[in-house]
C-alpha positions as CSV (number, residue, x, y, z in Angstrom):
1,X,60.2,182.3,41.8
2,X,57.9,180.0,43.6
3,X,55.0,181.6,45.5
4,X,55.1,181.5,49.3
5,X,52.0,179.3,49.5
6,X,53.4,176.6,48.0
7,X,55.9,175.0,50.3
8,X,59.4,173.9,49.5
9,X,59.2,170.2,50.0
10,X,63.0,169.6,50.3
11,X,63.7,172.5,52.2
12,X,60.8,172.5,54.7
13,X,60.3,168.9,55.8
14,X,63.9,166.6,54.3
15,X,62.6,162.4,54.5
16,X,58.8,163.1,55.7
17,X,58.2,161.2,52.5
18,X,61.1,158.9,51.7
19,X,59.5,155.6,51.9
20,X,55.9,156.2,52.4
21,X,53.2,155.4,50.9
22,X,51.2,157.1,48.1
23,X,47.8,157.1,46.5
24,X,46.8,158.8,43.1
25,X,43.3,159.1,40.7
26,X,44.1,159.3,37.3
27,X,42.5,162.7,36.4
28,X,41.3,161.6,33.1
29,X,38.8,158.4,34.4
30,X,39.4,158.5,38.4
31,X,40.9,155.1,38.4
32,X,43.0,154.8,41.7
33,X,46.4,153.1,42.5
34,X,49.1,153.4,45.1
35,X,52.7,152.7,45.8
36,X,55.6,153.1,47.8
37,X,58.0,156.8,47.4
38,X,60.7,155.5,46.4
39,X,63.0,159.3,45.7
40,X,61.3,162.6,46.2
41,X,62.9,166.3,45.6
42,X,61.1,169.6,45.3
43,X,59.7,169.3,41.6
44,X,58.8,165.6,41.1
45,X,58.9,162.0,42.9
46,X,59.7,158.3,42.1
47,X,57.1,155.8,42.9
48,X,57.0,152.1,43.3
49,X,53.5,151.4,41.3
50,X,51.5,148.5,42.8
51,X,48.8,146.3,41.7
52,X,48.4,146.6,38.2
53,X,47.2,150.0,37.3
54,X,48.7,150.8,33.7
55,X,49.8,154.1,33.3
56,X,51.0,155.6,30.8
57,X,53.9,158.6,30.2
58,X,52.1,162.1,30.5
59,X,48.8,161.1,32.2
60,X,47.9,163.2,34.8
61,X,46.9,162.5,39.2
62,X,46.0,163.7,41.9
63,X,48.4,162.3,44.6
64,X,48.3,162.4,48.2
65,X,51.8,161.3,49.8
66,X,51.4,159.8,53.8
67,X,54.2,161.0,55.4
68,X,56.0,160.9,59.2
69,X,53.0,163.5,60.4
70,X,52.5,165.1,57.6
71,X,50.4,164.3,54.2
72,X,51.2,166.4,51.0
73,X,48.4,166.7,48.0
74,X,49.3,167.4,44.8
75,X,49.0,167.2,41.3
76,X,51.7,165.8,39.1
77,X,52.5,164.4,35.5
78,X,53.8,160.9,34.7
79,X,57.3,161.4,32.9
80,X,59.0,158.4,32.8
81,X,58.2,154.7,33.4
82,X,60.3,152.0,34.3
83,X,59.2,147.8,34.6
84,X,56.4,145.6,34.6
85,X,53.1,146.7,35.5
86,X,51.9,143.5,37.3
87,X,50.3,143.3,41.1
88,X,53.6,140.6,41.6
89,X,55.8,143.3,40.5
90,X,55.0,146.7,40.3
91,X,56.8,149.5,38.4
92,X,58.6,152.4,38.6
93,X,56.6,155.7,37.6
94,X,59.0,159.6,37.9
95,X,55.8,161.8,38.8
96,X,56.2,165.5,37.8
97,X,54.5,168.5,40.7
98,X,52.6,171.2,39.1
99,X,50.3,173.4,40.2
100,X,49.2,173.9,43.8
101,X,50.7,171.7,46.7
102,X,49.2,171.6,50.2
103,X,51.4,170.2,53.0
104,X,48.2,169.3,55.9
105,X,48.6,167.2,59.7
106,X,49.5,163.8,58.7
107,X,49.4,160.5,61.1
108,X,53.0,159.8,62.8
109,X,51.6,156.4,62.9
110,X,52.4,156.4,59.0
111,X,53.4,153.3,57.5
112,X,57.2,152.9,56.0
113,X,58.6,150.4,53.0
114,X,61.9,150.4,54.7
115,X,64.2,147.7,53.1
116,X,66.7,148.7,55.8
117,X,64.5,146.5,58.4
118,X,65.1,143.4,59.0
119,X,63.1,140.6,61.4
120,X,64.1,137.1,63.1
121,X,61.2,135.9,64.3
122,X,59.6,132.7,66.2
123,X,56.2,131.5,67.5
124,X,56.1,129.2,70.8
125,X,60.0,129.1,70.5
126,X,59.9,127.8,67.0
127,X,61.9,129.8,64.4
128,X,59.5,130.6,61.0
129,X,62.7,131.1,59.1
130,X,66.4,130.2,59.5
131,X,67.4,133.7,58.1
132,X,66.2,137.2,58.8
133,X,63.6,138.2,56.8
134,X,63.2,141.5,55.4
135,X,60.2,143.7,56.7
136,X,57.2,144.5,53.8
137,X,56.6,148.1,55.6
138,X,56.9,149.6,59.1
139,X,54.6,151.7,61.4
140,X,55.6,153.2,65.0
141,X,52.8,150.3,66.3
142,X,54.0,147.3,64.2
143,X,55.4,145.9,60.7
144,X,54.4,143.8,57.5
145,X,56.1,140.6,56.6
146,X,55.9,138.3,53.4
147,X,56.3,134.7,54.8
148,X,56.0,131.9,52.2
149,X,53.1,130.2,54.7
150,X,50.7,131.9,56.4
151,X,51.0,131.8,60.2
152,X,48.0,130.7,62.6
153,X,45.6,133.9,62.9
154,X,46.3,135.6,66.5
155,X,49.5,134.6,67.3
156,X,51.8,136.2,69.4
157,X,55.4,136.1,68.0
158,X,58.6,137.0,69.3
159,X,60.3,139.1,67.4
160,X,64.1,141.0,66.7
161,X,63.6,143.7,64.8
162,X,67.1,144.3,63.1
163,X,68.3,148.1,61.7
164,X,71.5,149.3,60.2
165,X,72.1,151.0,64.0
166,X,70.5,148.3,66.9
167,X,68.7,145.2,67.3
168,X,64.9,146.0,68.9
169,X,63.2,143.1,70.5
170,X,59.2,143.0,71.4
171,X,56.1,140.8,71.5
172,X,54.0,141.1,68.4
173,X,50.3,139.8,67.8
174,X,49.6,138.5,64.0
175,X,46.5,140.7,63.0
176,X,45.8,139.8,59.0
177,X,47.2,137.7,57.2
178,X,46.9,138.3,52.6
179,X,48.4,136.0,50.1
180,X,50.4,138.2,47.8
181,X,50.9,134.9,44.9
182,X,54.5,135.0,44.1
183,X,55.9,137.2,47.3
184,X,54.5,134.6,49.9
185,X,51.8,135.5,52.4
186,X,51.7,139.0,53.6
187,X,51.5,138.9,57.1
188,X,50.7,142.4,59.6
189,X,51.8,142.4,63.3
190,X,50.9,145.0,65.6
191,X,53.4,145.5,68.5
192,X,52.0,144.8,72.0
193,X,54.5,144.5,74.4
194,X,58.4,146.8,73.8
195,X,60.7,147.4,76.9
196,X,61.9,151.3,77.5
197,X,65.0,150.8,75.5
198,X,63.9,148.8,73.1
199,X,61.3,151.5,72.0
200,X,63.5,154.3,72.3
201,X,66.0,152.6,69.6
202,X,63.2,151.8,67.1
203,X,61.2,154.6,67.2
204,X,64.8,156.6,65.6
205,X,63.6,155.2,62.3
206,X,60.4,157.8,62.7
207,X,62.2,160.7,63.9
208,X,64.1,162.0,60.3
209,X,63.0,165.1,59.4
210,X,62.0,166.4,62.6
């Protein structure tokens, strides 16, 4: 029986962590990573490993998960490992919990890898691409792109944010710019102008699990 201090993640807070992103320190040597939560349930977690850490099957972390509001920290115990290990590409790491779990006030400001976002998106009238181009994460205040260029530093886009349910249209200012080699250039917008309806349909996406 599990002891009342530790909380049931799928029972108590269903999608917080779906999607977000986590950080871990190998126990053994403190060497840090981070990736994306890519499945999570009540007694383990898949995560999309980024940037070249190598792990290996039953090495043990300490992970912290940044969820919609909430951040869970944990310890868990790598049990299966799937792909390459490279920054390009990543790989897929099944994380076992054990031990003590604490579920503490996260940021709702939390950033999403949502695949199910999709952008069109031109500066000064001009179209960057002639297709939608999917979104590299999401945040209530803006979203990450990987464009093959890199776009002029400050500029103010205009931009259709595109969901399974509505289209969301809003001004967005390009803040940072990274190249990422073979993904393109990873490019971070924060939102600075949304109408009333237009916020209302894209901040659904940050309500699951409330």
């Amino acid at each position: 029986m599990q002891s009342m201090g530790l909380p049931r993640l799928a029972d108590s807070f269903p999608d917080l962590f779906l999607n977000a992103r986590g950080t871990f320190q190998r126990i053994k040597d403190a060497k840090i990573g981070h990736g994306w939560i890519v499945n999570i349930n009540d007694s383990s977690f898949t995560v999309r490993i980024k940037f070249g850490l190598e792990v290996a099957v039953g090495e043990e972390f300490a992970f912290t998960l940044y969820g919609l509001g909430k951040n869970l920290h944990c310890f868990a115990r790598l049990r299966e490992l799937i792909g390459c290990q490279t920054e390009e590409g990543g790989s897929i790491g099944t994380f076992l919990i054990y031990g003590e779990r604490r579920l503490v006030k996260g940021d709702d400001n939390a950033r999403l890898c949502d695949q199910n976002v999709s952008v069109e998106i031109s500066v000064d009238g001009c179209p960057i691409t002639m297709a939608p181009v999917a979104t590299a994460d999401i945040c209530r205040s803006g979203f990450g792109l990987f464009l093959p260029t890199a776009i002029e530093k400050d500029a103010i886009a205009e931009v259709t944010l595109i969901t399974p349910e509505d289209r969301v249209i809003v001004q967005a200012k390009l803040m940072n710019t990274r190249n990422m080699g073979e993904q393109g250039v990873h490019h971070g917008f924060s939102i600075v102008e949304i109408g009333r309806l237009d916020l209302a349909r894209w901040s659904r996406i940050f309500e699951r699990g409330r």
